[in-house]
N, C-alpha and C positions, 0 to 999 in steps of 0.2 A: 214702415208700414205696420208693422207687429202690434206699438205702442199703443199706434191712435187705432187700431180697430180694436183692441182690448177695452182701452179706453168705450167708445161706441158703444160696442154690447155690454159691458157692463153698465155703464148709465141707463141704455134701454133695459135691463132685463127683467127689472119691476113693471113697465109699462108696455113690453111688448105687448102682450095679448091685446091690448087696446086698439091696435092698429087694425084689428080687424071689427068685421061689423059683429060677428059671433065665433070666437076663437076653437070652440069645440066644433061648430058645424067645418071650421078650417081644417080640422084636424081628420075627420070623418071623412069630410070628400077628397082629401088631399091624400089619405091613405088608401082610399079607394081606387082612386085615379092612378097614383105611382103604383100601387103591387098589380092591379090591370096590366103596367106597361112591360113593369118589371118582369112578370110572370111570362108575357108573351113571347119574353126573351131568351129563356133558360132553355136549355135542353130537357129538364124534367121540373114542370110547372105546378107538378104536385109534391116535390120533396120541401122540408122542412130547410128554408135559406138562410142562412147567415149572412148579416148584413152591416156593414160599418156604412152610417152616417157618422162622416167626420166634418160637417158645419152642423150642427144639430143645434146652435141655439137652445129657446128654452123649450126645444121638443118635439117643434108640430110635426114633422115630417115621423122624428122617429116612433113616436107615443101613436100616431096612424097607424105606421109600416106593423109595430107590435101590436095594435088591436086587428091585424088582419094575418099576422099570423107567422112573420116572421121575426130571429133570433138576431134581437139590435142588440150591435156596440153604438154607443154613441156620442161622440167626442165634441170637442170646439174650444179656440182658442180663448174664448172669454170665461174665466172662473164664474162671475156672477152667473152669468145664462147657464152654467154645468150645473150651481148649485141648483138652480129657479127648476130647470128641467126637471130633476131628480127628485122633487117633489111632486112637481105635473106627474111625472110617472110613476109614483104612489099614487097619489088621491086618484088616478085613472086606472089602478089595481095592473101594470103591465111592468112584468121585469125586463129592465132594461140597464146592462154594465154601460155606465159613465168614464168618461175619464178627457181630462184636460189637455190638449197636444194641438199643436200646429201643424195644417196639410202637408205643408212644406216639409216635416221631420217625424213621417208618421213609422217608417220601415224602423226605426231606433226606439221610438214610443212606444207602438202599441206593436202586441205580439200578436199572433196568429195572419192567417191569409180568410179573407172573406169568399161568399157567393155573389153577390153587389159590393160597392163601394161608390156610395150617394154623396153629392154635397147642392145643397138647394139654396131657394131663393139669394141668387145672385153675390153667392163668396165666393168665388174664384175670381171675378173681376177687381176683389179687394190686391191682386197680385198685379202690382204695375208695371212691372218690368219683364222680358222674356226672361230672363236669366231666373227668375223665381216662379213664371209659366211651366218652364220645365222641369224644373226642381220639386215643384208640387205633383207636375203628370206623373216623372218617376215612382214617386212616392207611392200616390194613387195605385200605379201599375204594383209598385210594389207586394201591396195588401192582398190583391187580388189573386185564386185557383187560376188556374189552367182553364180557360174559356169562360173565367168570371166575365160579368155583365157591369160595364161604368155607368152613372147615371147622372147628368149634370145640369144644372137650369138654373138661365141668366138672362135680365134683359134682352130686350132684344133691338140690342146694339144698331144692326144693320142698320134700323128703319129711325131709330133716337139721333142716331148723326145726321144723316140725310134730312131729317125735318130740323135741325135745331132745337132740339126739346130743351124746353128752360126750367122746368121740371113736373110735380101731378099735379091732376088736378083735385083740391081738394076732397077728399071723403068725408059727408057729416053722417055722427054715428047721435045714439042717444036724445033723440027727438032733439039736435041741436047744440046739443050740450059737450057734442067733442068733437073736436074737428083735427083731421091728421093730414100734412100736408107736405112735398118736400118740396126746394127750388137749387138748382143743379148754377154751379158756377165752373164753368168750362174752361179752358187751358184755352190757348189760341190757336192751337192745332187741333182740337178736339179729340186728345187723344185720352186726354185723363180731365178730370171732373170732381169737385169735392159739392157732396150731396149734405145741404143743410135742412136737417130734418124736424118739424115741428111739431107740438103736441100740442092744442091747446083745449081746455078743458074749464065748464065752470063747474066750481065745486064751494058750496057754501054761499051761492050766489055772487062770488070773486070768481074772475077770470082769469086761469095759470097756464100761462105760456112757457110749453119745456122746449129746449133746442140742441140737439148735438149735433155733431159733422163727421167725417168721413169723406175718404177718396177713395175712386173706381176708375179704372180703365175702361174705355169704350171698345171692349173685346167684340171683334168679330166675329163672325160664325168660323169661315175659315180660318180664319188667325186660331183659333180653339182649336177646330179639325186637323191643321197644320202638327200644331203642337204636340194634339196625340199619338197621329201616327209618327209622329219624329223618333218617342217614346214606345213605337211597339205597338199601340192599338191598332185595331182591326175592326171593319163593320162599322164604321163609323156611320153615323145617323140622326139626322136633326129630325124631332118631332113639332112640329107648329101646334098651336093653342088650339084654331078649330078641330087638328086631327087628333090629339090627344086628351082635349079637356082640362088639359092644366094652363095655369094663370100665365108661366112664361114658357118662351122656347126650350125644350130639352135636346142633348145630345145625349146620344147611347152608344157606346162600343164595348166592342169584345179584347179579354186580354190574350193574346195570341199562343196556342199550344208548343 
């Protein structure tokens, strides 16, 4: 697993931002939306929170979470995207401590215990096996104070199995000129999935087609909830898109006192 997702984000990390229609308005609403949720959650909604995103990619989540006010660490197992980040979070004027570490091996890596401990658009399903489900929740629990707040958002599994999704549907950005699209090659059980992912782009009036890949597990909502309280969380809680405002299903739990 480790390999090929390093592999992944590092090839995307030059091109991530692309994927969106405007990468800063992503970042704006996307920090708006999660410290709302986040906030709702704490026992005091107005202290200064300490926050490990550990998928932090090249930043959207964290570079938001810090322009609204909270104290990010923020990690991810792809070097490239650590570096890409680290500049996003200059030129966006927000301090934010970096550092390179797998979910999976965060309690040996990174020191201290957080207020949150976030990991977004859909890396945890990069864990294909229970045996590294749990290994990652551990870890997770690990990070986290005494009645910290978990934050987690992924596909939404339930309803992509049940339909057979073959994969998106295209998004054209740039009056045409870039089109991002993935299509999903399924196992026969439908438990796991390697998502091939496309960029195409005309640039100079030549058409460049970029392509990487990656596999996901088709995690359930309970399969997830399962996992956490096995680990010790508490309050566990699924937020849906129309009630929340964010793009995929979140879970929230509490680490037990």
């Amino acid at each position: 697993m480790k390999e090929s997702v390093i592999a992944f984000y590092d090839d995307l990390a030059d091109d991530y931002h692309l994927i969106f229609h405007d990468w800063n308005r992503a970042i704006s609403n996307q920090g708006e939306v999660l410290s709302r949720l986040i906030r709702s959650k704490l026992a005091d909604p107005h202290k200064e929170v300490t926050l490990l995103d550990c998928s932090c990619g090249i930043g959207t989540q964290a570079i938001g979470l810090a322009n609204n006010g909270f104290r990010v660490t923020a990690t991810d197992i792809s070097p490239a995207a650590v570096d890409r980040a680290k500049k996003e979070a200059e030129a966006f004027g927000v301090a934010i401590h970096f550092g390179v570490a797998d979910f999976r091996s965060l309690e040996k890596d990174i020191s201290g215990e957080f207020d949150v401990v976030l990991s977004a658009d859909n890396a945890i399903p990069h864990l294909l096996t229970d045996e590294d489900l749990y290994l990652a929740a551990r870890n997770l629990y690990s990070k986290m104070n005494n009645e910290g707040v978990l934050l987690l958002t992924m596909r939404n599994y339930d309803e992509l199995v049940k339909d057979k999704q073959s994969g998106t549907v295209p998004s054209v950005f740039n009056e045409g000129r870039r089109i991002v699209f993935q299509v999903w090659d399924w196992a026969e059980d439908f438990v796991t999935y390697t998502t091939n992912h496309f960029m195409m782009q005309e640039i100079n009036g030549e058409w460049i087609t970029k392509h990487v890949k990656t596999k996901y597990r088709a995690l359930m909502r309970d399969e997830l909830s399962q996992v956490l309280s096995a680990v010790g969380f508490v309050d566990i809680e699924w937020h849906m898109p129309p009630e929340s405002g964010y793009y995929q299903p979140i879970v929230t739990a509490r680490k037990k006192r």
